[in-house]
N, C-alpha and C positions, 0 to 999 in steps of 0.2 A: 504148106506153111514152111519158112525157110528155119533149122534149129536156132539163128537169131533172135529171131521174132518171137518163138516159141518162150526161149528163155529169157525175153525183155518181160513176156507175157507173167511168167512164174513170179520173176524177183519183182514186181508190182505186187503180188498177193489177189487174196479175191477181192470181187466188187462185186455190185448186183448185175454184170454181165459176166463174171469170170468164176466157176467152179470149180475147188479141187477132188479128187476123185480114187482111192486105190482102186484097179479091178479086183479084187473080190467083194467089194458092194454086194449088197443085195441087191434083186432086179428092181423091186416093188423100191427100194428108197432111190434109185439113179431114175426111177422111172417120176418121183418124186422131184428132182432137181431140176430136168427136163421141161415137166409139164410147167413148173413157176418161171423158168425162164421166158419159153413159148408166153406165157400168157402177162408176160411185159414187153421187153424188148429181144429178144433172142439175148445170145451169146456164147459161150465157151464152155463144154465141160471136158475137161483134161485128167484123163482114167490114167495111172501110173504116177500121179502127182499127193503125198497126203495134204494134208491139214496146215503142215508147219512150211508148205513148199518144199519139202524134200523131194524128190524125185527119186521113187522104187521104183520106176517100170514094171509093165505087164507081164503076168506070168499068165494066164488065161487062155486055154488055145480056141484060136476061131472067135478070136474078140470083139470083131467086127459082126458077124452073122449072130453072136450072142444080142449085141447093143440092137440090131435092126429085128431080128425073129423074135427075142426071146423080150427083151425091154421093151421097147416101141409096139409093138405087135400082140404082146399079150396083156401089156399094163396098160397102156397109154390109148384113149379117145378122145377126140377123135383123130385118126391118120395123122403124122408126123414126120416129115420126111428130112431128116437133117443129112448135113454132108460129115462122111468119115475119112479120118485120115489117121496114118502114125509117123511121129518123126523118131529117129533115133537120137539119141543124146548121149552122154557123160557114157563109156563104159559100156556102150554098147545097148543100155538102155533105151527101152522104146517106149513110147509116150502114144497114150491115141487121145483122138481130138474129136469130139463133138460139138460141131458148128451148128447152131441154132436160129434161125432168122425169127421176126417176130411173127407171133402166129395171124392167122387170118378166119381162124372159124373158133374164135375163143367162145366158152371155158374150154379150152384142152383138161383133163379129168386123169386119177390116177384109177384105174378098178381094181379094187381086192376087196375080199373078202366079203363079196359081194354088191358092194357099195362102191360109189363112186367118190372122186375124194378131191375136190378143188385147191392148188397152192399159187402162191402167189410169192414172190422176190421183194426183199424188203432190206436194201443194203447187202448185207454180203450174207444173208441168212435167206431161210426157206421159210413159209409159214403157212399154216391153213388158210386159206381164204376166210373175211368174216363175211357174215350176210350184207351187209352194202357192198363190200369190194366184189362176191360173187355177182351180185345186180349191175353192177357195172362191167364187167367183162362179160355178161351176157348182152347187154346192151351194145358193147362196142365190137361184139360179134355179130350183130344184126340178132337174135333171138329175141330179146326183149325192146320194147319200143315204149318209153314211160309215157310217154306222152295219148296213149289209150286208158293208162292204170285210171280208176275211179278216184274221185276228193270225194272223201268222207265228209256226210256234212249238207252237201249242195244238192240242187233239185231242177228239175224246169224252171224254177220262177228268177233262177239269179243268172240265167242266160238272155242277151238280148232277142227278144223276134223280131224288133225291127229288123235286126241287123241279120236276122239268118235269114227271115223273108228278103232282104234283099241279095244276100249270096246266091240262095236258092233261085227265084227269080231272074234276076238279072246276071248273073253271071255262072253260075251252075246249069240253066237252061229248062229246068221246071217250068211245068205251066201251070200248076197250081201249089200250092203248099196246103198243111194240114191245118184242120177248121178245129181242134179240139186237140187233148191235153194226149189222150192215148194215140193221135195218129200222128203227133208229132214226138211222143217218145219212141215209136217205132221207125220213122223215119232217120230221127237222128241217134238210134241205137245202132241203123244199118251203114249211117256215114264213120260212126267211131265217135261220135261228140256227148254221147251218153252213154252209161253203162249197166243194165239190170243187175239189180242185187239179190241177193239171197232174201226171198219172201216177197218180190215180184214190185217192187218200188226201184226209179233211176235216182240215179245220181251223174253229175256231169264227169267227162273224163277231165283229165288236164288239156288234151290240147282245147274239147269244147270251152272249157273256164277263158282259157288263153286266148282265142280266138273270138269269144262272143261274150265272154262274162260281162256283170255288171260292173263288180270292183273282183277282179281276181285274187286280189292279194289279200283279202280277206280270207279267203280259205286256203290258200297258198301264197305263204309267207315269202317261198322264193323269185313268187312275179313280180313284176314290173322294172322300172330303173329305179337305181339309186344315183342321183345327178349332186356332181359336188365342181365348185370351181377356186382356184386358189391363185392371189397375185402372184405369188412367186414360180421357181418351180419344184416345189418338192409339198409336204404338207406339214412343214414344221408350223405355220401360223393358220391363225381363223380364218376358216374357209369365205369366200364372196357368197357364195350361194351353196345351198345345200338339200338336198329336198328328195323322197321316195317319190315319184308319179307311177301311180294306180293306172288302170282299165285295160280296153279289149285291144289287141292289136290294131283291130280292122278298125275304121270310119263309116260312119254312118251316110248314104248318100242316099238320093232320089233321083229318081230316070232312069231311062233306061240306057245299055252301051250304042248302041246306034244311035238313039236320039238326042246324047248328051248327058251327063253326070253330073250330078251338082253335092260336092259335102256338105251335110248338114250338121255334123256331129263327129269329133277327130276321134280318131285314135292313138296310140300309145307314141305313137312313134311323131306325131305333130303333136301331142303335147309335150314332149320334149322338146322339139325344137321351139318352141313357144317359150317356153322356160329358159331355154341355155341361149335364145336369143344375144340377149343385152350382153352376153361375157362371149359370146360366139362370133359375133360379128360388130359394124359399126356403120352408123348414116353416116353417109357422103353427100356432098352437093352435088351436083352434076353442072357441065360446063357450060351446056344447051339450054339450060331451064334454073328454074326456081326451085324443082326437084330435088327431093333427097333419095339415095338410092344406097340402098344396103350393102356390102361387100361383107363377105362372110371370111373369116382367116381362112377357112379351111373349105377345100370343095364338097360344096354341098351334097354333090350327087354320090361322092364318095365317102362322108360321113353318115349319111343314111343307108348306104349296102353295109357299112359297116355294123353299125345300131342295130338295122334289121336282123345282119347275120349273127350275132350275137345274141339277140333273144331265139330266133328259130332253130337256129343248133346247140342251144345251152343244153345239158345235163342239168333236167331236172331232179333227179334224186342228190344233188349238190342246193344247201340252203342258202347262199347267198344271193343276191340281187344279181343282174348284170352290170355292172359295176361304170362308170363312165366322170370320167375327173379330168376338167381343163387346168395347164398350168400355163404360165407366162409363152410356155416354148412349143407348146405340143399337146395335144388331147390325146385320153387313152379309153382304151374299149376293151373291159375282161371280159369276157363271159365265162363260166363255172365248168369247169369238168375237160378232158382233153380231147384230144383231136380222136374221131371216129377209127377204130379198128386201128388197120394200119395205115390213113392218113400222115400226114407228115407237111409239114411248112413248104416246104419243098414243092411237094406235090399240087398242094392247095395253090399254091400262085403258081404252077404248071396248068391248072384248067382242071385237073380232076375233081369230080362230085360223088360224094358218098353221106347224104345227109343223113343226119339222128334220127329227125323226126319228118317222117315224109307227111304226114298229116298237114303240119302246120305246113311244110315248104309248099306244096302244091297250091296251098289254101292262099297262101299268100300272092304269089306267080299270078293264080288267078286274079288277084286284085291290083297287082302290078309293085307291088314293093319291094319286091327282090328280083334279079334278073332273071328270067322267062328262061335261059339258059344253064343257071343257073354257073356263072361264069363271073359270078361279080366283082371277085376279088382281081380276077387277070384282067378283065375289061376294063375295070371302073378305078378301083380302090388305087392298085399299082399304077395304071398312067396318067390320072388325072391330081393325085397327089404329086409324083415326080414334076408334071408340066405347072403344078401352081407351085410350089417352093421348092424344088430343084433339087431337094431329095428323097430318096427311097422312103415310105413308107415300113417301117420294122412291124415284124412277128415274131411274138414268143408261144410256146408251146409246152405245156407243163400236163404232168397227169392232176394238176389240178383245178388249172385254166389256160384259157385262149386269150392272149389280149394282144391289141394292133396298137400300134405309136405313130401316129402323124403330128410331122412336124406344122407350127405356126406359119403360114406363109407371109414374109417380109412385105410383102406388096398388100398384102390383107384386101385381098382382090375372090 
């Protein structure tokens, strides 16, 4: 780092990527600063700098081998491997520099005293992790998968069997399915769609609720959509429409995949479009005929990777809906919670795949609603919105949601 930079860096102050640091810290609290940045975004910790941005330089000998052997090595789990440097400064003063990227096998952990000890970055402070923030860095380190946890509450009887007998069957590859209560809670204990309890009674997990329930949102308040539509473009006036839509992701069909598929019964993602129709699209006459023919503002193939992706990658341990509101100019799609580990916007419309919940992704691929590649957003989303209204599709990316902005196509084609 050049001592310009260094010193743009200081007279800024700290932020929730920039630490200040004397070396004589204790190892156990530098080891403390470390693990909270690691388990947000990385960033900076600058030893020889206090509190107020002063600059006392290092007096420490072997400051580097202390920071790698002695911090990292005996406090910090799991492995952390930052880059070290020092610049000189003012006086002869030398500054060392702890460069941190963001971690990729979070919870990184502090150990003392026998225990292990989770922190997390909160603005320009340090703080214990609470028990939701701990569930979600295990989550977005792959450790934890919510979408297995049990809904207290539910049983066999609020899952659909049509609708598993036909997973099962037709496109899972079974040749028979279970004739009775116990042989189908063993089967679907063994897929992940139910969970034994303590005293030998199931309960559904979440993705089974999500995937096959009756009314999900009855026991999980954060399923389904919440569909809202406004003339203007902001939500200053009374909404056009406004409405939760309930049920199971999947559609209920008959027949078999060789022989033809017929729906008999939709699922989440066609009652929504059934719903957001009438403000989503409009009848055209057609040139040829008497015909009327729908033109939708927005591509369809690309509003539905979206929808889809938003419910399958949501963060369930986040209680809000997945959120979905048309204006005059643009429809938008939040889904709850951020982007997995170290995803990134960037990355996600480069083609990278690191899904939440492989349960559902799989479950769904199988039945064809999300891309089989699992490449939606670079296949579909980005050039089928550019080619209907001629501009970029936007992403935001927040630790507290994901939400995409397509614009209105002019042509409402």
């Amino acid at each position: 780092m050049l001592k310009s930079d260094l010193l743009e860096i200081i007279a800024n102050g700290e932020n929730s990527s920039v630490e200040f640091k004397r070396d004589d810290v204790r190892p156990e609290q530098l080891a403390k600063e470390i693990v909270a940045l690691a388990n947000l975004n990385g960033g900076l910790i600058l030893l020889g700098v206090d509190d107020s941005g002063t600059i006392v330089g290092t007096s420490r000998q072997d400051l580097e081998a202390w920071v790698m052997d002695t911090v990292l090595g005996k406090y910090i789990h799991p492995m952390i491997l930052p880059v070290y440097e020092e610049v000189v400064v003012e006086s002869g003063k030398r500054v060392g520099i702890i460069s941190l990227t963001q971690g990729t096998t979070k919870p990184y952990v502090v150990r003392k005293n026998g225990g292990e000890f989770i922190y997390i970055r909160l603005g320009s402070t340090t703080r214990q992790a609470t028990r939701e923030q701990q569930m979600r860095l295990f989550q977005t380190g792959g450790l934890l998968h919510t979408e297995i946890l049990p809904v207290s509450g539910t049983s066999l009887r609020d899952l659909s069997v049509a609708r598993l007998e036909d997973y099962l069957l037709n496109l899972f590859g079974e040749r028979e399915v279970p004739t009775d209560d116990l042989g189908w809670e063993q089967r679907l204990e063994g897929l992940g769609w139910v969970a034994k309890q303590p005293g030998g009674h199931h309960v559904c997990t979440v993705s089974g609720l999500i995937l096959f329930g009756r009314a999900p949102h009855r026991y999980l308040p954060q399923a389904g959509i919440r569909w809202m539509a406004f003339a203007g473009d902001s939500m200053e006036y009374q909404s056009l429409d406004d409405a939760l839509l309930d049920g199971p992701l999947v559609g209920l069909f008959q027949g078999s995949v060789g022989g033809g598929r017929e729906r008999i019964e939709t699922g989440l993602i066609e009652r929504f479009e059934e719903r957001a129709k009438p403000f989503l699209s409009t009848d055209v006459p057609t040139v040829e005929s008497m015909r009327r023919e729908r033109r939708w503002h927005y591509p369809l193939e690309a509003l539905r990777e979206a929808i889809m992706n938003a419910l399958v990658h949501r963060d369930w341990t986040r209680m809000p809906e997945v959120e979905v509101v048309a204006y005059s100019d643009r429809i938008e799609i939040k889904s709850p919670g951020s982007l997995v580990n170290s995803m990134t916007v960037e990355k996600m419309i480069a083609g990278q795949r690191v899904p939440r919940n492989p349960h559902l992704t799989e479950v769904m691929r199988d039945y064809g609603y999300v891309d089989a590649r699992g490449m939606g957003v670079r296949r579909k989303i980005v050039p089928l919105v550019r080619a209907a209204t001629g501009e970029d599709a936007r992403f935001e990316a927040t630790e507290d949601y994901v939400r995409v902005i397509m614009p209105r196509s002019a042509k409402e084609s």
